[in-house]
KOLGU-451059 format. One record per atom (N, C-alpha, C): atom name; z, y, x. Coordinates in pm, 1 decimal, decimal comma, padded with zeros to 6 digits. Atoms other than C-alpha are relative to their C-alpha. Last residue first. Example, Ala and Ser with C-alpha at 12.3 -4.5 7.8 and 13.67 -1.06 7.14 Angstrom:
# residues 2
ATOM/atome/up/north/east
ATOM/N/-00006,0/-00119,0/-00082,0 .
ATOM/CA/00714,0/-00106,0/01367,0 .
ATOM/C/00073,0/00109,0/-00077,0 .
ATOM/N/00000,0/-00119,0/00089,0 .
ATOM/CA/00780,0/-00450,0/01230,0 .
ATOM/C/00000,0/00120,0/00090,0 .
This chain:
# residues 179
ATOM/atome/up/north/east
ATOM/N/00009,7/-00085,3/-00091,7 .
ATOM/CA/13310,3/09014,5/12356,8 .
ATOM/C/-00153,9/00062,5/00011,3 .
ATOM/N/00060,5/00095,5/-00073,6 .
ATOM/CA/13395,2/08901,3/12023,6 .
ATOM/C/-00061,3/00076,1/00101,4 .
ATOM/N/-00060,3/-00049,8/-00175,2 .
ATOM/CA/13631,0/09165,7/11836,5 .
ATOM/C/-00012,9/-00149,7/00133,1 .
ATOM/N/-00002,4/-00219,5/00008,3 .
ATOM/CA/13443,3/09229,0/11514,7 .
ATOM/C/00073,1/-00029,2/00148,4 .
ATOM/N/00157,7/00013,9/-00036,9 .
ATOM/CA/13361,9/08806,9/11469,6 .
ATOM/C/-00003,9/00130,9/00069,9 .
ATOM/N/00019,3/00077,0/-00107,1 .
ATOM/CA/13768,5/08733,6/11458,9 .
ATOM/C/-00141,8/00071,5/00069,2 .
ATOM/N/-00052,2/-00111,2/-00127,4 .
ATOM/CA/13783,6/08981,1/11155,6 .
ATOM/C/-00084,1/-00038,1/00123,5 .
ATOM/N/00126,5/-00029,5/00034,9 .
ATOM/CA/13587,0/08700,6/10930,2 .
ATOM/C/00014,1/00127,5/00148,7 .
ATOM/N/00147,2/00066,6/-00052,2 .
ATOM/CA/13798,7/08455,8/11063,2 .
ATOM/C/-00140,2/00115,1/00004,7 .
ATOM/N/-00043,6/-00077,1/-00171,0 .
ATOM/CA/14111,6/08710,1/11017,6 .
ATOM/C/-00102,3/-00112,5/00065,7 .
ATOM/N/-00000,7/-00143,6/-00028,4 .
ATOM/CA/13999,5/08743,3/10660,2 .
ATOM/C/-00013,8/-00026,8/00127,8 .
ATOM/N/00138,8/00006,7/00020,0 .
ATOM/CA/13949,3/08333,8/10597,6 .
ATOM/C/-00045,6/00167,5/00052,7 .
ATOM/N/00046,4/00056,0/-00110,1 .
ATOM/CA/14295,8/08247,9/10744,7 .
ATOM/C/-00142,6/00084,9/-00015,1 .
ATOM/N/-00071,0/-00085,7/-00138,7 .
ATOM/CA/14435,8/08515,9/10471,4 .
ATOM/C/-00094,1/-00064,5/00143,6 .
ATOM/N/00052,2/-00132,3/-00002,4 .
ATOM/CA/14259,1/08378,0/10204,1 .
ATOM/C/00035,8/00067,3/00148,8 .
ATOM/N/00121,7/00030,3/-00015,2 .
ATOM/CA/14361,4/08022,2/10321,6 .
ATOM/C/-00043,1/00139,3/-00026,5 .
ATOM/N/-00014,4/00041,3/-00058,4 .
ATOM/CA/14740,8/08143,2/10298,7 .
ATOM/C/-00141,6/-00079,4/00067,6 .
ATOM/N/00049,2/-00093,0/-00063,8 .
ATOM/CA/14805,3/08286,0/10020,9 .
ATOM/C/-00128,1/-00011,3/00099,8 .
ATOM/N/00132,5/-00021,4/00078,3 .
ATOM/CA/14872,5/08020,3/09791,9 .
ATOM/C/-00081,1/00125,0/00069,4 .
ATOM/N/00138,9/00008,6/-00026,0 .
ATOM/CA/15067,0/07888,8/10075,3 .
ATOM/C/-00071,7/00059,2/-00105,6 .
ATOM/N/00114,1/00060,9/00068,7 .
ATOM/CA/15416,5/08011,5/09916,8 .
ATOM/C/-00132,2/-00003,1/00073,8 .
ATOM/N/-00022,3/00161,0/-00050,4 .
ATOM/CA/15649,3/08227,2/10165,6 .
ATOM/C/-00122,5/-00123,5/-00043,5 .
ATOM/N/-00018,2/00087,3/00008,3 .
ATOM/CA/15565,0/08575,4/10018,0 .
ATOM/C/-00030,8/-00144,5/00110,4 .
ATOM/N/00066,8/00094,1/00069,1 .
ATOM/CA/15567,7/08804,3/10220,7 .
ATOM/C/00041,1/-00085,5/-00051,1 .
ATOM/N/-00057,4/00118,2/00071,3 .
ATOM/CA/15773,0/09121,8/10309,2 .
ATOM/C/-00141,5/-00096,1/-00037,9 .
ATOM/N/00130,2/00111,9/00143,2 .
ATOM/CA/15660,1/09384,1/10501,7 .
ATOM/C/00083,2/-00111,6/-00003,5 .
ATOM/N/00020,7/00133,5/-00070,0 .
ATOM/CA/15869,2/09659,7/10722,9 .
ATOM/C/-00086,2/-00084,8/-00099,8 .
ATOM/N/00019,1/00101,1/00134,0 .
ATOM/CA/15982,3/10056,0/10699,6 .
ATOM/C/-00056,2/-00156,4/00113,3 .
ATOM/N/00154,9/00111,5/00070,6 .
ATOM/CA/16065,8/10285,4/10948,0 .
ATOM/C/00025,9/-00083,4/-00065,5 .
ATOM/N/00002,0/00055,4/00133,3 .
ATOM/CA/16361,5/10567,0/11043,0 .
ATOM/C/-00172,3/-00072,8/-00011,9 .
ATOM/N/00097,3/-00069,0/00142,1 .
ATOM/CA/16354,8/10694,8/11403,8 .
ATOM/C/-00012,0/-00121,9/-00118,5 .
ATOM/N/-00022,9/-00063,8/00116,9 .
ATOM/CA/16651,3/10610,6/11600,6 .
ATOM/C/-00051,3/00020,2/-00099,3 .
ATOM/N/-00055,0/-00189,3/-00034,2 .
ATOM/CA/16559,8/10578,4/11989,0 .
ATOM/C/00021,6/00037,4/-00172,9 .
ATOM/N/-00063,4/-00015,9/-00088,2 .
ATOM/CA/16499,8/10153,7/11896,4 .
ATOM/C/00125,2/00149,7/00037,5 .
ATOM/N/00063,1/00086,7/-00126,6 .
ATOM/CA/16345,5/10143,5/11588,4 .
ATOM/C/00136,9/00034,6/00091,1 .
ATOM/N/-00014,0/-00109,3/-00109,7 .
ATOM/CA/16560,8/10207,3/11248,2 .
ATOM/C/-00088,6/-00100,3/00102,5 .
ATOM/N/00029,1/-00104,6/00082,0 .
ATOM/CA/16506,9/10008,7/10930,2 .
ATOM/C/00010,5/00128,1/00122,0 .
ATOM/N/00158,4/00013,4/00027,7 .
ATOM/CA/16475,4/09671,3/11093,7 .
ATOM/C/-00031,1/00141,6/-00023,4 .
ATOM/N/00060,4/00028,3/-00141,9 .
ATOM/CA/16799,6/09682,1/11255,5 .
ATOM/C/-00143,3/00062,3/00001,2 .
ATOM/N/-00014,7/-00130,6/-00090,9 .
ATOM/CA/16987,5/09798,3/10930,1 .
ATOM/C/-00086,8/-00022,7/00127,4 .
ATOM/N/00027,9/-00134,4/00060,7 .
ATOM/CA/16793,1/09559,7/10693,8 .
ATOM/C/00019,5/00115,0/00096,9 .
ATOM/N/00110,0/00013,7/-00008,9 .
ATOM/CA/16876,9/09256,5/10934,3 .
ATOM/C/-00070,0/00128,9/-00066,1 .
ATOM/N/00062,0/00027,9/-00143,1 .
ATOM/CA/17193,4/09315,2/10959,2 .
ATOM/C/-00095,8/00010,2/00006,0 .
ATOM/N/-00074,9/-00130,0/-00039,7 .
ATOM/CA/17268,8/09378,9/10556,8 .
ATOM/C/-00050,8/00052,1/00187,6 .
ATOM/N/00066,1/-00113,5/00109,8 .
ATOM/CA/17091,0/09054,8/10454,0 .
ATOM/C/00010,3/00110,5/00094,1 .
ATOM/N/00092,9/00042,2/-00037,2 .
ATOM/CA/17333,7/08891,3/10720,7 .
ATOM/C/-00077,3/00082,4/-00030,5 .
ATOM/N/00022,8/-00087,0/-00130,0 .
ATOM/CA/17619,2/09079,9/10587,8 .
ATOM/C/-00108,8/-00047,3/00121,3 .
ATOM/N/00032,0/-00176,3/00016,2 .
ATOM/CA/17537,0/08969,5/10257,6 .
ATOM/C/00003,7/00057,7/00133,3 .
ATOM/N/-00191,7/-00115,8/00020,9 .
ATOM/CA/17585,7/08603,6/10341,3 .
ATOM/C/-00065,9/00099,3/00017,9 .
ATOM/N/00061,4/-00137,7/-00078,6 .
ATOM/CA/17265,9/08380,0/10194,1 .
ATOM/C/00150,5/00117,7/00025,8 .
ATOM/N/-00156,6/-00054,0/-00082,4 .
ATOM/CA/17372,6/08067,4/10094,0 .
ATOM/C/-00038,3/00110,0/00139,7 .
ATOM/N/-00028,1/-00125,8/00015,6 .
ATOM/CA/17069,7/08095,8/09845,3 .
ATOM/C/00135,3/-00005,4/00129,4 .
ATOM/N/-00065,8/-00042,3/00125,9 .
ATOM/CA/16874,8/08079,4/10062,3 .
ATOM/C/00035,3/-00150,3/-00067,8 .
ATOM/N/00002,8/00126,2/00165,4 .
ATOM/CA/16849,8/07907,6/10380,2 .
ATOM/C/00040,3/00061,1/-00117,9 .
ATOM/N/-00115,6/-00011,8/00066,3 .
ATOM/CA/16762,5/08164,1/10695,5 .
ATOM/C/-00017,9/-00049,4/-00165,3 .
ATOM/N/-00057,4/00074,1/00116,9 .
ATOM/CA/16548,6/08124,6/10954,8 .
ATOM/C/00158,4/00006,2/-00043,0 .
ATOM/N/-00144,5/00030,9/00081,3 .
ATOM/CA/16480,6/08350,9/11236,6 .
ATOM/C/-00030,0/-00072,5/-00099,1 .
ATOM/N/-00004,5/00013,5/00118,1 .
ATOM/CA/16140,5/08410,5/11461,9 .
ATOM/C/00153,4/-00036,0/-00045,7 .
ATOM/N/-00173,9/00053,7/-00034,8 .
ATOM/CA/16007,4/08587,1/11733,7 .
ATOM/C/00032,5/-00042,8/-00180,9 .
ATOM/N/-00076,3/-00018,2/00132,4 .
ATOM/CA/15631,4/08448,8/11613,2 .
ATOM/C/00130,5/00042,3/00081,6 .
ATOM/N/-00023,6/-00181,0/00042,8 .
ATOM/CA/15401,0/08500,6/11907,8 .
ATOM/C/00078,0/00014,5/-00081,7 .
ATOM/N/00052,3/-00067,4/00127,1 .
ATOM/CA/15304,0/08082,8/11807,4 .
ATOM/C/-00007,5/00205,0/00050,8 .
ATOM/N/00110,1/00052,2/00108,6 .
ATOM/CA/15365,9/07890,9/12074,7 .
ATOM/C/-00075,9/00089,1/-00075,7 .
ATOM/N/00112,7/00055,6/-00101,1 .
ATOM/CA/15586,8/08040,3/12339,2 .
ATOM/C/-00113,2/-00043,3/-00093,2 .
ATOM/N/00078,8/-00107,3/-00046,5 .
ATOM/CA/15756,0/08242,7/12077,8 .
ATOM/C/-00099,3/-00027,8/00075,5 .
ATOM/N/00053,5/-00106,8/00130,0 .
ATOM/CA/15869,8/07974,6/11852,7 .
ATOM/C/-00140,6/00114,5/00104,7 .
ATOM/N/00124,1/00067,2/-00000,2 .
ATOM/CA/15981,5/07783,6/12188,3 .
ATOM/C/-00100,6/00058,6/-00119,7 .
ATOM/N/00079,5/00014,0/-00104,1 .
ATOM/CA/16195,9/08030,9/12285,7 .
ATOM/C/-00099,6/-00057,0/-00031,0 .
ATOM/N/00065,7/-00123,4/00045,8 .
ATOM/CA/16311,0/08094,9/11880,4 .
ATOM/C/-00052,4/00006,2/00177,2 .
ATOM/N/-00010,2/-00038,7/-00136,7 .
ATOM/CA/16391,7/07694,5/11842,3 .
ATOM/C/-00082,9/00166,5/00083,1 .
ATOM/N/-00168,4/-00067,3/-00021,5 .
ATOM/CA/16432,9/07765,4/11483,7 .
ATOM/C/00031,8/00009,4/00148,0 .
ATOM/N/00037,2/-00121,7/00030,3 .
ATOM/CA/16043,2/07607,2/11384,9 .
ATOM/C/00135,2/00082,3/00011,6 .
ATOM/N/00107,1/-00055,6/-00026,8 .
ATOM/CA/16077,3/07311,8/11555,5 .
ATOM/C/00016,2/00123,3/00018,3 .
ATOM/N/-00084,0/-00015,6/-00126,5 .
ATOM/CA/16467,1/07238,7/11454,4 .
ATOM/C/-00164,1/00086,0/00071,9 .
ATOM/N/00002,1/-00158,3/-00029,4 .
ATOM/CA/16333,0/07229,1/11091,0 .
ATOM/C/00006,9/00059,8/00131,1 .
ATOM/N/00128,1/00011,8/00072,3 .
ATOM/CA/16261,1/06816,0/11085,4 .
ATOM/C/-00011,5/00190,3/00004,9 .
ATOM/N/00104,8/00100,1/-00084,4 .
ATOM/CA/16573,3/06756,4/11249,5 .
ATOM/C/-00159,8/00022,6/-00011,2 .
ATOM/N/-00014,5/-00080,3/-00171,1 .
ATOM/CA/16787,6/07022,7/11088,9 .
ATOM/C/-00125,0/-00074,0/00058,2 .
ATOM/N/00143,9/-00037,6/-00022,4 .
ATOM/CA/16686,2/06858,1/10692,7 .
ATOM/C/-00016,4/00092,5/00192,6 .
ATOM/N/00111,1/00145,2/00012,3 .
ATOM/CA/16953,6/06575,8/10673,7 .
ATOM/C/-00155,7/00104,0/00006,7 .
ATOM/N/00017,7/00050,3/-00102,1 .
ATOM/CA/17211,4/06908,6/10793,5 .
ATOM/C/-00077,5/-00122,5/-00016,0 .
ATOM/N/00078,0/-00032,8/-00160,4 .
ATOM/CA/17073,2/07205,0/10595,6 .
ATOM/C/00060,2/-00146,5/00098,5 .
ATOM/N/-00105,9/-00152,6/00004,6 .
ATOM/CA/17075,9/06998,8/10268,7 .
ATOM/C/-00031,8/00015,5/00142,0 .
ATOM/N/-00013,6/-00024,9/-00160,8 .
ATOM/CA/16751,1/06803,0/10131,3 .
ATOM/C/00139,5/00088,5/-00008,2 .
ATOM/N/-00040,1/00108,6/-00050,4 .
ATOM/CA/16687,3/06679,5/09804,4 .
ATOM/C/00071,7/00013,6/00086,8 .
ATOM/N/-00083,9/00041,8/00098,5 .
ATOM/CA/16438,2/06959,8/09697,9 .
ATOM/C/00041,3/-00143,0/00079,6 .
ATOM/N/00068,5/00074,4/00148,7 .
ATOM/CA/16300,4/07112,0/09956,1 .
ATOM/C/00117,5/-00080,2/-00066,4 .
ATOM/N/00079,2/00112,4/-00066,9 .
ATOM/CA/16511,6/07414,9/10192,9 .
ATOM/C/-00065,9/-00127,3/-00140,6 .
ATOM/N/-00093,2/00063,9/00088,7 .
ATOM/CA/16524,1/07743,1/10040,0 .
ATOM/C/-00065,2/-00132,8/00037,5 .
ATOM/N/00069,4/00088,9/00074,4 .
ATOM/CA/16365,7/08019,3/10247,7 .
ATOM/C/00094,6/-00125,6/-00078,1 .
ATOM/N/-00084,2/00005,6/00099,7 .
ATOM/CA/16416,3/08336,5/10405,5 .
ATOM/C/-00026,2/-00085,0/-00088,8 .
ATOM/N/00030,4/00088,5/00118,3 .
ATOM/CA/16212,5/08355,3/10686,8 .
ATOM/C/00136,0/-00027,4/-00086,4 .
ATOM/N/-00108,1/00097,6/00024,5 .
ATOM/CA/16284,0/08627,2/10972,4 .
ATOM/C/-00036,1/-00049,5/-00144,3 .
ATOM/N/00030,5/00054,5/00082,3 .
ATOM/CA/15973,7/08733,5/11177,6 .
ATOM/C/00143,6/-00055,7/-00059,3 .
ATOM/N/-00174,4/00033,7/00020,9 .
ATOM/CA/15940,9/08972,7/11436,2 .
ATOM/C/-00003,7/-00051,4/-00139,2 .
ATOM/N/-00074,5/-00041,3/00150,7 .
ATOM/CA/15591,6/08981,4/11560,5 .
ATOM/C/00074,8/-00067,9/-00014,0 .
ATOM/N/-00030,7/00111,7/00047,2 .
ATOM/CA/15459,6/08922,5/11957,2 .
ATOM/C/00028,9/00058,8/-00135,6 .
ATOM/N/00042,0/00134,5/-00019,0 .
ATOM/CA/15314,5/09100,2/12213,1 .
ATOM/C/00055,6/-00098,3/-00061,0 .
ATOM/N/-00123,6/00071,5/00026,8 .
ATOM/CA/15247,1/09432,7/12035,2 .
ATOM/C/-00014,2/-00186,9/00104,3 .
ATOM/N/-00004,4/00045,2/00126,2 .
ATOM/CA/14937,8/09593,6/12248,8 .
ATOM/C/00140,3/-00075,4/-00009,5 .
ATOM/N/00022,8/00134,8/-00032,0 .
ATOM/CA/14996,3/09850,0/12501,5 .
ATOM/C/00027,2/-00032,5/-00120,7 .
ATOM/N/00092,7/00014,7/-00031,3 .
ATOM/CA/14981,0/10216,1/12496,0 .
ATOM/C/00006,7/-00163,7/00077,3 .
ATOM/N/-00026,9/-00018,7/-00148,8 .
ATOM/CA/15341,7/10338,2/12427,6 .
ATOM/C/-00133,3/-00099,6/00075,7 .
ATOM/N/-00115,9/-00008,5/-00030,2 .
ATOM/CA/15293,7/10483,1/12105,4 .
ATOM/C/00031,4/00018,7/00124,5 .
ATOM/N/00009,1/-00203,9/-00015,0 .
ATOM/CA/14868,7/10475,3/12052,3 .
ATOM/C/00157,8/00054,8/00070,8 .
ATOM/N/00144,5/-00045,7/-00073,1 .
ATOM/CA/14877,1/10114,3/12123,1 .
ATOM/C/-00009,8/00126,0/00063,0 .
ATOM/N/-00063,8/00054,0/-00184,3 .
ATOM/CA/15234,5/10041,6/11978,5 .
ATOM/C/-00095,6/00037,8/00130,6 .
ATOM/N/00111,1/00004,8/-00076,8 .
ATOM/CA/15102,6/10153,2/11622,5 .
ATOM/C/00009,8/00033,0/00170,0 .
ATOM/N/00008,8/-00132,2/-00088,5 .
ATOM/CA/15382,4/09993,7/11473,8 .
ATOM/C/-00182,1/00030,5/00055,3 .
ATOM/N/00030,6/-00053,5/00148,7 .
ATOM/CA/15393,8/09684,8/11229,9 .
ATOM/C/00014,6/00163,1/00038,0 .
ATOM/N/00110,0/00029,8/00086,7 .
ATOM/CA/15364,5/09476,1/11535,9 .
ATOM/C/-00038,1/00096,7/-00121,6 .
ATOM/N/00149,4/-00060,7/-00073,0 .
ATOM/CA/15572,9/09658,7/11752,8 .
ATOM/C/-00101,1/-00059,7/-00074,7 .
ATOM/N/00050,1/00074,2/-00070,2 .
ATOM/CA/15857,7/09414,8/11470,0 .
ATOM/C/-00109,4/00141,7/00076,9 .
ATOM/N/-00026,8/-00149,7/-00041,0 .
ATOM/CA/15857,9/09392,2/11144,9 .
ATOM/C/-00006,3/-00039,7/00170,7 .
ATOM/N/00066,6/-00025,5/-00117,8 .
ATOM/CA/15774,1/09107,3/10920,3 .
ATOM/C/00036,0/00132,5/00025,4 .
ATOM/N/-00038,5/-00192,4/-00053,3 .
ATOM/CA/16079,9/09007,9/10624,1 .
ATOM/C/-00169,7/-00021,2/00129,5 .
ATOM/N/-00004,9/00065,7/-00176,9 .
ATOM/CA/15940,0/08593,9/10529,0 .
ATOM/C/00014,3/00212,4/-00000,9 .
ATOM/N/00021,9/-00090,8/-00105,0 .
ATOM/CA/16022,6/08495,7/10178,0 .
ATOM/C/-00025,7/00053,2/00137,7 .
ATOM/N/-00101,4/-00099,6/-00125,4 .
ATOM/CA/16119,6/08191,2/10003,0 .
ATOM/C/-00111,3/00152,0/-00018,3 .
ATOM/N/-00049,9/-00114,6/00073,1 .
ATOM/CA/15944,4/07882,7/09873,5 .
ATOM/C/00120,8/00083,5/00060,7 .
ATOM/N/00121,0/-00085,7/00069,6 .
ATOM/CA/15719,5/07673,8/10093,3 .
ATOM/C/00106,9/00063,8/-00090,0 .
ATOM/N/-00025,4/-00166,5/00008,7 .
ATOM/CA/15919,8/07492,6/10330,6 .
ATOM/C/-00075,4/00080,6/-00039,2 .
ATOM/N/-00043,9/-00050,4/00172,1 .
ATOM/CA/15821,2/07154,5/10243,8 .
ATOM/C/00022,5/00143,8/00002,4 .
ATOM/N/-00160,0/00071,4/00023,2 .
ATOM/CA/15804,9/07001,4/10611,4 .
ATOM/C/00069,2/00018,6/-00101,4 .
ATOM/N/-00022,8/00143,3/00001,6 .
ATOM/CA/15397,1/07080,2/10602,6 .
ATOM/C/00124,9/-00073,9/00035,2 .
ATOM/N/00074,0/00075,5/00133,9 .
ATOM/CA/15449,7/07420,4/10477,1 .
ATOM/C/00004,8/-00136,1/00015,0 .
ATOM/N/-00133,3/-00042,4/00107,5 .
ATOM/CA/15703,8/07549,2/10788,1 .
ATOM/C/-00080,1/-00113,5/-00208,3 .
ATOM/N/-00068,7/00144,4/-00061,9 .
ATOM/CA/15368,9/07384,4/11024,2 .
ATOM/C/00146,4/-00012,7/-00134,0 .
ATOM/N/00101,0/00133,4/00043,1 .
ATOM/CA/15117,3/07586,9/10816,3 .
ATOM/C/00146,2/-00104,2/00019,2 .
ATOM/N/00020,7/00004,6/00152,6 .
ATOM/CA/15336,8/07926,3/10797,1 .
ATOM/C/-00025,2/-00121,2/-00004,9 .
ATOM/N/-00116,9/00060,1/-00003,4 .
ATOM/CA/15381,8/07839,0/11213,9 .
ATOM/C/00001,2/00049,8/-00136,5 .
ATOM/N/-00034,2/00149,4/-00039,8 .
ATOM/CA/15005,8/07831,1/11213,7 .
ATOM/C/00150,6/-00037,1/-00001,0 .
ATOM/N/00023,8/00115,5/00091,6 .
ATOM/CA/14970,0/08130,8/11025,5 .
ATOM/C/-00012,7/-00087,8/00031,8 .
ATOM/N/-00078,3/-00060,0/00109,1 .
ATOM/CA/15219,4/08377,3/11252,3 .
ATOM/C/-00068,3/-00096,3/-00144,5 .
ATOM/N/-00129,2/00059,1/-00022,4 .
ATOM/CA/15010,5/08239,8/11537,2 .
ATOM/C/00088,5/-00048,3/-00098,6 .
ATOM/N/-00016,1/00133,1/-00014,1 .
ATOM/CA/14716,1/08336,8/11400,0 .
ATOM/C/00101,7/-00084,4/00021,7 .
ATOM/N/-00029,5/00051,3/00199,4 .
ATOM/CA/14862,2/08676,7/11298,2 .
ATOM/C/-00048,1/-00181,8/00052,0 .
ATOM/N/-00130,0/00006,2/00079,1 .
ATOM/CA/14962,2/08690,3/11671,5 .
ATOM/C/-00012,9/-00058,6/-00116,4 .
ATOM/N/-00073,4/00139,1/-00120,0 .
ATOM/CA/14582,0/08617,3/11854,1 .
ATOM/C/00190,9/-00002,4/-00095,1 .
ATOM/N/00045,4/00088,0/00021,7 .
ATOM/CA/14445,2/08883,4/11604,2 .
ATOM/C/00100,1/-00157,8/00003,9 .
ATOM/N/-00048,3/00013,2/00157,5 .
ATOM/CA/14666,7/09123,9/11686,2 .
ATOM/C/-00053,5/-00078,8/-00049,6 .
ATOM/N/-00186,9/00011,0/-00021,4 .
ATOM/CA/14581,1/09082,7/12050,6 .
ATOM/C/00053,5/-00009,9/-00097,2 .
ATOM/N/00013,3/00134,6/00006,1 .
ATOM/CA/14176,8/09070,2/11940,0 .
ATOM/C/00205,3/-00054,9/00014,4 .
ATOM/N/00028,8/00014,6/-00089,3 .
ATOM/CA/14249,2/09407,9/11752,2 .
ATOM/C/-00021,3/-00142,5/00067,3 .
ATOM/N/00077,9/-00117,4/-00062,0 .
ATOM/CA/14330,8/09576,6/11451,9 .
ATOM/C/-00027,5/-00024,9/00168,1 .
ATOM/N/00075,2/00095,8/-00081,1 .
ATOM/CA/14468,0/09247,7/11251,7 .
ATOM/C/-00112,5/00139,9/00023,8 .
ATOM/N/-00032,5/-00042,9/-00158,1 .
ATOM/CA/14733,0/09521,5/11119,8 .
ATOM/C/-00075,7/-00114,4/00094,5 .
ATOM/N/-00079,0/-00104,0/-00074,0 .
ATOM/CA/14637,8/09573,5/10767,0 .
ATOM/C/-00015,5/-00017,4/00125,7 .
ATOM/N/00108,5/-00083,8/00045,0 .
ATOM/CA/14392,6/09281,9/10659,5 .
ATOM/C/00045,8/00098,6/00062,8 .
ATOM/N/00116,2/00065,9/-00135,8 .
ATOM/CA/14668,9/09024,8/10777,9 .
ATOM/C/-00095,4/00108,6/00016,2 .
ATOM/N/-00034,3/00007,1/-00119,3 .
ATOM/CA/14908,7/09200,1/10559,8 .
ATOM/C/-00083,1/-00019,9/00101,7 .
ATOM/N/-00005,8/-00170,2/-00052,7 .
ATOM/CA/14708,5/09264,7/10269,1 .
ATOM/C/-00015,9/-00015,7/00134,5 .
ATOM/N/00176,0/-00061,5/-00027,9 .
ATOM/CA/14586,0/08854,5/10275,4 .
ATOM/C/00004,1/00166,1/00053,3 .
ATOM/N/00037,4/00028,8/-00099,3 .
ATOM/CA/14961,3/08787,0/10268,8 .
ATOM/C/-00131,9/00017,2/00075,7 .
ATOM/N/-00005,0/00140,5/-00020,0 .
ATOM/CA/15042,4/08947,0/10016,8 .
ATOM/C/-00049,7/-00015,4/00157,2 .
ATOM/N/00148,2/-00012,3/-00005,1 .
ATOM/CA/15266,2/09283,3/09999,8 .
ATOM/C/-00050,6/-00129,6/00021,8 .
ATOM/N/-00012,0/00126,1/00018,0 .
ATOM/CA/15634,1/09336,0/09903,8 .
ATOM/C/-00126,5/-00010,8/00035,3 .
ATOM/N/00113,7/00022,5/00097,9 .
ATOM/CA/15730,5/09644,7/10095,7 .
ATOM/C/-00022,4/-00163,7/00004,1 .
ATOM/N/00137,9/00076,3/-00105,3 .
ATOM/CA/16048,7/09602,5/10304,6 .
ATOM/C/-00068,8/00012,9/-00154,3 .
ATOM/N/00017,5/00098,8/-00066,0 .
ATOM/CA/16081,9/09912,9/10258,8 .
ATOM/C/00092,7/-00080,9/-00051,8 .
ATOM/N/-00023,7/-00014,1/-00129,8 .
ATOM/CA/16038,2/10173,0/09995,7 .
ATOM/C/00055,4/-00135,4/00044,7 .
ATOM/N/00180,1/00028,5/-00072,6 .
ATOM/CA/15923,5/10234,2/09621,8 .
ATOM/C/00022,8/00001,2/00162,2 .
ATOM/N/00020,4/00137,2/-00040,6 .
ATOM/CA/16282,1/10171,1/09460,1 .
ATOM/C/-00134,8/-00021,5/00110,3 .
ATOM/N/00079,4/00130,2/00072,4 .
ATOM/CA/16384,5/10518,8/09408,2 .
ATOM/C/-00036,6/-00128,2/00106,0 .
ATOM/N/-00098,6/00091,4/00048,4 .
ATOM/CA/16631,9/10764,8/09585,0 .
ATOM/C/-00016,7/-00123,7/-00092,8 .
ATOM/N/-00100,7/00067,7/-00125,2 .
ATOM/CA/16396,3/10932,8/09797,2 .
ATOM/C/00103,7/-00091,2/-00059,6 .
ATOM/N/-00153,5/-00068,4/00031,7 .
ATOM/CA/16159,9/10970,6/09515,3 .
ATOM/C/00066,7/-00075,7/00089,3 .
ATOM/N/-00064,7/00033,6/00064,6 .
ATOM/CA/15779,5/10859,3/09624,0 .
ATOM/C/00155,9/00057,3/-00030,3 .
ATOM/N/00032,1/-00052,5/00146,9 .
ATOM/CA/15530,5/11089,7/09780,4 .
ATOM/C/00122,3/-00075,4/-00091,3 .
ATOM/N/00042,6/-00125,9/-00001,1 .
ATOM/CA/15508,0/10882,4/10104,5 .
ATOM/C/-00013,5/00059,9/-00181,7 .
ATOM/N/00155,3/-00095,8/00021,9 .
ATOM/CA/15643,9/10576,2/10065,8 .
ATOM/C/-00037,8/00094,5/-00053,9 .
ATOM/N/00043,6/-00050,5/00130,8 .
ATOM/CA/16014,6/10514,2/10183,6 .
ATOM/C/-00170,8/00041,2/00003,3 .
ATOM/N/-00076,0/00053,4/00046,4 .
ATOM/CA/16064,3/10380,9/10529,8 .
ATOM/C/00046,2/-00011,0/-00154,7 .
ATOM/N/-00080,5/-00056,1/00041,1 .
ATOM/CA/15737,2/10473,1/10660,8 .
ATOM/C/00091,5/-00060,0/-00053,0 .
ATOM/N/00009,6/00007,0/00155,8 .
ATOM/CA/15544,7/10189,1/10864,3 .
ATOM/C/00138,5/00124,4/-00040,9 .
ATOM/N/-00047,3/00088,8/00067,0 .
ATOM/CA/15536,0/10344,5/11230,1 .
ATOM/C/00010,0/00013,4/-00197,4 .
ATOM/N/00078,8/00109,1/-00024,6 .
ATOM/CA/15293,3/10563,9/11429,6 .
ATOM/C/00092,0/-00146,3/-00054,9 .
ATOM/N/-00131,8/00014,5/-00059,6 .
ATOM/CA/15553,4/10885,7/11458,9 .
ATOM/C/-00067,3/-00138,9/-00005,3 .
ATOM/N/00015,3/-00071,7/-00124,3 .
ATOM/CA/15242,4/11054,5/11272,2 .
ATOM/C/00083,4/-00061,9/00112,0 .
């Protein structure tokens, strides 16, 4: 009713595991909130900077989404999301440490240019040197909106195996919101 992902799912035990960030694939996701050509225009985004993160190795990990995107922003405050909040959690390729791989990542971390491109706001972050109060940050931010109210968020996997299904949904979408 309050037009955001719940923070626990409905029916589940407040003190159980069944609550945000849901793990869901990438095909869900897209399927979920590609409810318009504006949402459209993002998830594309959101799988072209997947594509570009893939072709420098960055394929294993996680990616948090949250974000007016995972709101219903429309009905809320009656405009579409203009971008999704994106922080990647990923483990750079084998060989590599963060400073012989910066150069080649710097792309996808520049979060002006991220946005200009893609709609992605975006973060990176190198497991495992993962600091808890990072983690922790990002959880509390995500888990409240702005004025307070409690919401949830999506998790994807990182891995392309998704990742053509997904293109192929929001192709098929694409056709539903042609003028």
């Amino acid at each position: 009713m309050a037009g955001v992902v719940p923070p626990i799912r409905p029916g589940a035990h407040p003190a159980g595991r069944d609550r945000s960030p849901y793990r869901v694939s990438l095909s869900e996701f897209a399927d979920r909130f590609c409810l318009s050509s504006e949402r459209l225009e993002i998830l594309n985004g959101l799988m072209n900077l997947r594509s570009g993160l893939h072709s420098i190795g960055v394929t294993q990990g996680f990616q948090w989404i949250d974000g007016s995107f995972l709101e219903h922003i429309e009905d809320t405050a009656s405009r579409p999301p203009n971008d999704v909040d994106v922080v990647t959690y990923a483990f750079l390729p084998a060989g590599e440490t963060q400073q012989t791989f910066m150069p080649r990542l710097f792309p996808y971390i520049d979060r002006a240019a991220v946005k200009a491109s893609y709609k992605v706001d975006h973060i990176v972050r190198v497991l495992p040197q993962i600091d808890i109060h990072d983690v922790c940050y990002w959880y509390s931010l995500w888990s409240h909106r702005r004025d307070g109210l409690w919401k949830g968020y999506a998790e994807v996997d990182l891995a392309p195996t998704d990742d053509a299904q997904a293109r192929s949904l929001l192709a098929a979408k694409s056709l539903g919101f042609q003028p």
